[in-house]
KEKE-3310 file (N, C-alpha, C; in steps of 0.2 Angstrom, whole numbers, plus 5000, padded with zeros to 4 digits):
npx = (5004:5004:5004:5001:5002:4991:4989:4983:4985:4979:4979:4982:4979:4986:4982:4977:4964:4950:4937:4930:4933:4926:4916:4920:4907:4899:4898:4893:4879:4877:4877:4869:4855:4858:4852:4852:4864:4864:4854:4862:4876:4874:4861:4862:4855:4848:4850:4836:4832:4827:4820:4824:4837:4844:4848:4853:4866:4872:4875:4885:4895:4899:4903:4913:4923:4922:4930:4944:4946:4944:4954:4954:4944:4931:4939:4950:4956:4955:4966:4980:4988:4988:4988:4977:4972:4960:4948:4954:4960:4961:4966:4964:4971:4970:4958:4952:4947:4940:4941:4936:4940:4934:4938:4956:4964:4981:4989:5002:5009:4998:4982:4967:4952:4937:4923:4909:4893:4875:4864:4856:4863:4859:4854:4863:4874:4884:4877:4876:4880:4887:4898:4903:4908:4919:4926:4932:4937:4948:4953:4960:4968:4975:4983:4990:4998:5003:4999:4991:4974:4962:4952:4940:4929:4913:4905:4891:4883:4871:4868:4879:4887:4900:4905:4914:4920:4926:4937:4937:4947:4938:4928:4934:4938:4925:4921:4927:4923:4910:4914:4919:4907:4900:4908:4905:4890:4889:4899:4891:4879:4868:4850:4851:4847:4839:4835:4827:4823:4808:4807:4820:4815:4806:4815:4820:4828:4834:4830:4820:4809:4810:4813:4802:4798:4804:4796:4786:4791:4797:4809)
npy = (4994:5010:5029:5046:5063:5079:5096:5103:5095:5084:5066:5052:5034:5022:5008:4993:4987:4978:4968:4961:4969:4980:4994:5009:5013:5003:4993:5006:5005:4991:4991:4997:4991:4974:4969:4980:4978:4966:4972:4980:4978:4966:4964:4976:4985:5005:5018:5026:5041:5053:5070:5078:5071:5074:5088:5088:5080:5091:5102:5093:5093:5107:5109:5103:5110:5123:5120:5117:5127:5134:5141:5136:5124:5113:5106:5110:5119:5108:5101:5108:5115:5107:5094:5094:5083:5080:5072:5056:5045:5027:5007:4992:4977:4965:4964:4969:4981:4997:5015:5031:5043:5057:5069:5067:5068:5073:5071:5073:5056:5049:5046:5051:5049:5060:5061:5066:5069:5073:5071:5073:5068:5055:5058:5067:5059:5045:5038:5022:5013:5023:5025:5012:5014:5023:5014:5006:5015:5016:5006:5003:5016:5013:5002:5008:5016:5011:5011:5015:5016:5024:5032:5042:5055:5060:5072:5081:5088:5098:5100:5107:5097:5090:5073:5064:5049:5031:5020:5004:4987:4977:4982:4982:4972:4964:4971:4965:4954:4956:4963:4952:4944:4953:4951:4938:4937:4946:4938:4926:4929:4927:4934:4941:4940:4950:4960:4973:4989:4997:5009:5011:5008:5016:5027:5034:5026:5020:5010:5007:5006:4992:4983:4985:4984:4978:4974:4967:4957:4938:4936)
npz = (5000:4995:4999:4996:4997:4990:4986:4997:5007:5008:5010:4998:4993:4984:4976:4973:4971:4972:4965:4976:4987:5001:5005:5018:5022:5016:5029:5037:5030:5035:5047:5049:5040:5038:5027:5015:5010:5004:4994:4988:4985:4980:4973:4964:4966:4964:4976:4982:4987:4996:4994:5005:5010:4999:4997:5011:5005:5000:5010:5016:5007:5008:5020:5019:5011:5019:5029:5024:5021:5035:5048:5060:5070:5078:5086:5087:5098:5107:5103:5100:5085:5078:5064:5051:5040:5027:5017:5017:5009:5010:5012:5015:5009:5016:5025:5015:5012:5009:5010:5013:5023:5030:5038:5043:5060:5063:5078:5083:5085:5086:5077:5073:5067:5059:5056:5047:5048:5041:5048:5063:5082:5092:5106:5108:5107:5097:5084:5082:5069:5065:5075:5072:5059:5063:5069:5058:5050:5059:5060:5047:5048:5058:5052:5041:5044:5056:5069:5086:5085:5097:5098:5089:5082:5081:5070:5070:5059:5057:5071:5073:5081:5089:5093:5106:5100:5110:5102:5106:5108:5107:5099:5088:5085:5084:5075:5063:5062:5057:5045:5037:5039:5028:5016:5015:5013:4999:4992:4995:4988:4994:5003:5017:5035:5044:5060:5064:5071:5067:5061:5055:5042:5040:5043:5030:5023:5008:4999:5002:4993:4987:4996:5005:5020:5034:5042:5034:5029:5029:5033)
capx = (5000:5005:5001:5003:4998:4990:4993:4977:4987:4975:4981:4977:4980:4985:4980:4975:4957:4947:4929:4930:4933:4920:4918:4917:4900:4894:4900:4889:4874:4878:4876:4860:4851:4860:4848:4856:4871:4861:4851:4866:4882:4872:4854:4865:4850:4849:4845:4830:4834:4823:4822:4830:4844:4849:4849:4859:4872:4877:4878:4889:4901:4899:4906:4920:4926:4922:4934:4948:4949:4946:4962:4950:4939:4929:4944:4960:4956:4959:4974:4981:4993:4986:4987:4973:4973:4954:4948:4958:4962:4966:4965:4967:4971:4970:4954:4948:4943:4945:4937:4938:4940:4933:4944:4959:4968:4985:4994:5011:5009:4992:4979:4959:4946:4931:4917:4904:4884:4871:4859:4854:4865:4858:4854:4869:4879:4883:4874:4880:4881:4892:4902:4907:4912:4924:4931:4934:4945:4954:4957:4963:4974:4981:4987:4992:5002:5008:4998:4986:4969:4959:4947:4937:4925:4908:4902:4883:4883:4863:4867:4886:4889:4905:4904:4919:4920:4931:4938:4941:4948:4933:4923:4938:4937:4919:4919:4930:4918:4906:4916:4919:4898:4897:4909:4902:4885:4891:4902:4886:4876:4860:4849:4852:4840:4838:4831:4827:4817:4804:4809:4824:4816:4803:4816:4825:4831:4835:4831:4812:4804:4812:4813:4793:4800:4807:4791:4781:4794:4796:4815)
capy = (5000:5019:5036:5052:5070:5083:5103:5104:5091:5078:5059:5047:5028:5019:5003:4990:4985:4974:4969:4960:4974:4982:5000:5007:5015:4998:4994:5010:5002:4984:4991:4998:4985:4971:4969:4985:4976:4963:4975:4985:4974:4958:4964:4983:4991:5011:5018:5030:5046:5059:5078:5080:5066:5078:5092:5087:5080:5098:5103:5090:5095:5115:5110:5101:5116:5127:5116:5116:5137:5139:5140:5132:5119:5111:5100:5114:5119:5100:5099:5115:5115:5099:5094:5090:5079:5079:5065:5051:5038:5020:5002:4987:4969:4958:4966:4968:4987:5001:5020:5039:5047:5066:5071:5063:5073:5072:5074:5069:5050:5048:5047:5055:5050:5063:5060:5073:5066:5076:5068:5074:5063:5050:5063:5070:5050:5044:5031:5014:5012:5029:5020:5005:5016:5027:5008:5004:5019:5017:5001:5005:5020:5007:4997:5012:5022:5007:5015:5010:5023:5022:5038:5046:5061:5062:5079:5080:5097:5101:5102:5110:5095:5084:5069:5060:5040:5028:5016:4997:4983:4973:4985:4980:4963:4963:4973:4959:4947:4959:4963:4944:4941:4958:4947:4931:4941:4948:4932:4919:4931:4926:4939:4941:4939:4956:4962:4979:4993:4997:5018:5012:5007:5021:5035:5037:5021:5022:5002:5003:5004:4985:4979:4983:4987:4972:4971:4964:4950:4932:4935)
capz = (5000:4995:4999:4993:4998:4986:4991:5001:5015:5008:5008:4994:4993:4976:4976:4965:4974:4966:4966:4983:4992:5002:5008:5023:5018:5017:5035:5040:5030:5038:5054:5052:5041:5033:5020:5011:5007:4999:4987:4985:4981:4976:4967:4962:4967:4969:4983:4978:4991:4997:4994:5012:5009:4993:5003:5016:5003:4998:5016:5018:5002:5008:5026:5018:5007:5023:5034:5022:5022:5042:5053:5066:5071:5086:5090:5087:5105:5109:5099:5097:5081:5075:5057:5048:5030:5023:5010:5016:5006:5012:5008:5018:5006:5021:5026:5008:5013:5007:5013:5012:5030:5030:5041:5051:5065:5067:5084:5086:5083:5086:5072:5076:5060:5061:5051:5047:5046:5039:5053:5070:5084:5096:5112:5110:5107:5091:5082:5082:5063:5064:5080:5067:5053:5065:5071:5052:5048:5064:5057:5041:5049:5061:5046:5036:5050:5060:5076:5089:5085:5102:5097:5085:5082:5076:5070:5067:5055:5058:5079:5076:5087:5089:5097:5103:5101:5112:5099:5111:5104:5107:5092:5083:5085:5083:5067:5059:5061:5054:5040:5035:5037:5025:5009:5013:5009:4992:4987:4994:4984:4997:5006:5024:5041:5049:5063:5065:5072:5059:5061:5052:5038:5037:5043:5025:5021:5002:4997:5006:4989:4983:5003:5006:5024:5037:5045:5030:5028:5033:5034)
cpx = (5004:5001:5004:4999:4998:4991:4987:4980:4983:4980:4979:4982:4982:4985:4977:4967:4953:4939:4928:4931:4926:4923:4916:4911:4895:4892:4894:4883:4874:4872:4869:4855:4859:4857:4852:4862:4869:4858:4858:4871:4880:4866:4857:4859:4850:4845:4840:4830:4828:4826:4827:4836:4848:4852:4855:4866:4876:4878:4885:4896:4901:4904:4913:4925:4928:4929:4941:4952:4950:4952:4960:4945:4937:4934:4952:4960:4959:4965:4976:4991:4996:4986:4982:4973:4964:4955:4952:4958:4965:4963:4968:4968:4970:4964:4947:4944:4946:4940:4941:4936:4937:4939:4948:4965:4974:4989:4997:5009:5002:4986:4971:4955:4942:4928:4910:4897:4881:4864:4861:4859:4859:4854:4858:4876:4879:4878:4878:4882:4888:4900:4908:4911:4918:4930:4933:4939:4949:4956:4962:4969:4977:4985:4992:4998:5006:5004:4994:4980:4965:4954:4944:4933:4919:4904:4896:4880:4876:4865:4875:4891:4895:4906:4911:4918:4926:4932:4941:4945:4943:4927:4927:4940:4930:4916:4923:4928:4913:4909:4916:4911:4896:4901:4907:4893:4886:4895:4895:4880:4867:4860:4851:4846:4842:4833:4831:4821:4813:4804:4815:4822:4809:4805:4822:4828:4830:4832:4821:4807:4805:4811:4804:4795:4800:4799:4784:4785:4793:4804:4817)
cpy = (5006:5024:5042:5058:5075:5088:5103:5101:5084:5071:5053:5040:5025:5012:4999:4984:4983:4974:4967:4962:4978:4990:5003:5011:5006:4993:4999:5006:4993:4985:4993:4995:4982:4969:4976:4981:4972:4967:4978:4982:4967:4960:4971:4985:4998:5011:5025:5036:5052:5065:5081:5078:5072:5085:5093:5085:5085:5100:5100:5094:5102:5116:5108:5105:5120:5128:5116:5123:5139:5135:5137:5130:5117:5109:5105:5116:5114:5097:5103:5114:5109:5099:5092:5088:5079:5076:5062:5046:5033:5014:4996:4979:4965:4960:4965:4976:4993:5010:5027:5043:5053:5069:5066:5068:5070:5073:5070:5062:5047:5052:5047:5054:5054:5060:5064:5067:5074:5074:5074:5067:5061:5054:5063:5062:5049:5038:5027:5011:5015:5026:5016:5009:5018:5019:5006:5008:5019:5009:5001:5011:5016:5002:5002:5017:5015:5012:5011:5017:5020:5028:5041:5053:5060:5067:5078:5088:5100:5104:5105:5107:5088:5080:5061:5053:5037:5021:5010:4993:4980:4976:4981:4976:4961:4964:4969:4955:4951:4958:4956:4942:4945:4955:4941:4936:4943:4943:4927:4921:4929:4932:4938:4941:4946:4958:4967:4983:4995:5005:5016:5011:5012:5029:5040:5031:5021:5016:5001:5001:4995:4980:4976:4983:4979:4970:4968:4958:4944:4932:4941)
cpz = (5000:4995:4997:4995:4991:4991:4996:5011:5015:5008:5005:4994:4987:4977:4971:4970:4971:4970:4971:4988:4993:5005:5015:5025:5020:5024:5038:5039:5032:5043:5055:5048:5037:5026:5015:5010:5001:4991:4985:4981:4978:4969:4963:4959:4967:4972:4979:4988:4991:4996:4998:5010:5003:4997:5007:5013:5001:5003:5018:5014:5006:5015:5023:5015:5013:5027:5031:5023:5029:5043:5059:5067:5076:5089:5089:5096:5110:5108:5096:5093:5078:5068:5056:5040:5032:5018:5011:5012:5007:5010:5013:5012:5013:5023:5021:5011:5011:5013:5012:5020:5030:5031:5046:5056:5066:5073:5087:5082:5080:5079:5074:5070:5064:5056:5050:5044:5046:5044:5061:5075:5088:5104:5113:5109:5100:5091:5082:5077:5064:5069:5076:5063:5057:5065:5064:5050:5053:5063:5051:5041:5054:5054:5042:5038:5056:5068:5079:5087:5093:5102:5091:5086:5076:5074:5066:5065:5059:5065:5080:5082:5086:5094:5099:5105:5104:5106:5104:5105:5104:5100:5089:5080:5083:5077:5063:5058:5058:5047:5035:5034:5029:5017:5011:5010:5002:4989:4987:4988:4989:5001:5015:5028:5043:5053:5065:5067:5064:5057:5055:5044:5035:5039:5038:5021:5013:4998:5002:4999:4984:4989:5004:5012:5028:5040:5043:5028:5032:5035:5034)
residu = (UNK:UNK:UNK:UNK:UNK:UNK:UNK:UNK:UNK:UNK:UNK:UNK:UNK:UNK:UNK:UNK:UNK:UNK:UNK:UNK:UNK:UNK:UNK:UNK:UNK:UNK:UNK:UNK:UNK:UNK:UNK:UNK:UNK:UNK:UNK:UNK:UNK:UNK:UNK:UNK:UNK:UNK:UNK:UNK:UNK:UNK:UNK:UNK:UNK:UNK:UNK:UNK:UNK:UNK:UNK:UNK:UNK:UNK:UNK:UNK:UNK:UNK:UNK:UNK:UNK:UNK:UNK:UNK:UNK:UNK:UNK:UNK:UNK:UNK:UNK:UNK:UNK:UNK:UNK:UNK:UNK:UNK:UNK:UNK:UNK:UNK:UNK:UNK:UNK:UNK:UNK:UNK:UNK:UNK:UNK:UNK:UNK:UNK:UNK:UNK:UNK:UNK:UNK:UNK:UNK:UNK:UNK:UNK:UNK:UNK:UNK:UNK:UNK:UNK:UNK:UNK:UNK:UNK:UNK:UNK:UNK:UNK:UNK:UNK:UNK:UNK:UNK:UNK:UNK:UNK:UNK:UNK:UNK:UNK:UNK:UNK:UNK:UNK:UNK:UNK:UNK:UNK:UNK:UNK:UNK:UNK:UNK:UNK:UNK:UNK:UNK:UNK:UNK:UNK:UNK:UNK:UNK:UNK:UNK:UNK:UNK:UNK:UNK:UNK:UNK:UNK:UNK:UNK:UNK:UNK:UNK:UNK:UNK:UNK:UNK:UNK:UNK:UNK:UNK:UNK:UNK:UNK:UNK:UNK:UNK:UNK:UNK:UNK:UNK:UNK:UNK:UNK:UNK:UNK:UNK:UNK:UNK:UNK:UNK:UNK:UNK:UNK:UNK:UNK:UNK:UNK:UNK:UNK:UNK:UNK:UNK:UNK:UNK:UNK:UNK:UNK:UNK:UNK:UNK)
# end
């Protein structure tokens, strides 16, 4: 694996990734149904996004622009004279992952993914979907940096609120059995069993108009 920075401070990955790689997007929608992995990597369904969801995608982009011009952030008071790289790029082969970080904080050794959501947090907590992704790049920047990550940050634009994650090893052992369930699903090519709350799959879920929603299923 190689990287390389452009002038911005960004870091990209060159890689030779192939179709058995998964992203770690797909990781975030694991965690909140498994069934979206199926419609997506196996039936290569799209997802069909609401007025809001569009919405919120240029938020997203307009913070990302914004964050590159200021001289400070939620987290410089935390880390004063901290580097930040935006749009990371990395790749794990032994993982089969690959992912694009927002933002990752460097300080001294230690390496900080943030992740910017267009959502509302938890009362103030991340989500548990959100949780996993942050463990996927502190997986992927453990491999790529030779580091231990033991923290993240999840910034929930709408509330101007940054929410920090304790990265265990136990997520990090737990999201590798995940990850393993999420290509045998795309190599067995069968749907999955999911049990979910039924808000998830009437509060935006992109894949409800081909699902028919979990609680009209037998599986």
């Amino acid at each position: 694996m190689s990287s390389s920075s452009d002038n911005d401070g960004s870091e990209y990955s060159f890689t030779d990734a192939g179709e058995n790689t998964i992203s770690v997007t797909d990781i975030k929608h694991y965690f909140y149904c498994p069934k979206i992995i199926y419609f997506d990597k196996v039936m290569h369904a799209d997802a069909v996004l609401s007025s809001q969801q569009e919405v919120a995608k240029k938020i997203h982009k307009e913070k990302e622009k914004k964050d590159k011009r200021r001289k400070t952030m939620f987290y410089d008071e935390q880390f004063p004279g901290c580097q930040k790289l935006f749009r990371v790029h990395m790749f794990s082969a032994s993982l089969g992952l690959e992912g694009i970080a927002d933002c990752v904080i460097v300080n001294g050794r230690e390496r900080i993914p943030v992740d910017y959501k267009r959502m509302f947090s938890k009362k103030g907590e991340a989500w548990t979907d959100h949780r996993f992704q942050l463990t996927a790049y502190a997986l992927l920047l453990e491999e790529q940096y030779s580091t231990i990550v033991r923290r993240g940050f999840v910034y929930y634009l709408p509330e101007d609120l940054a929410v920090e994650v304790e990265i265990t090893e136990s997520m990090k052992t737990y999201l590798k059995k995940a990850i393993r369930a999420i290509h045998n699903v795309v190599e067995g090519g069968e749907e999955p069993s999911a049990r979910i709350p039924r808000s998830r799959c009437t509060g935006g879920c992109g894949y409800l108009w081909i699902c028919g929603g979990i609680w009209n299923r037998k599986n």
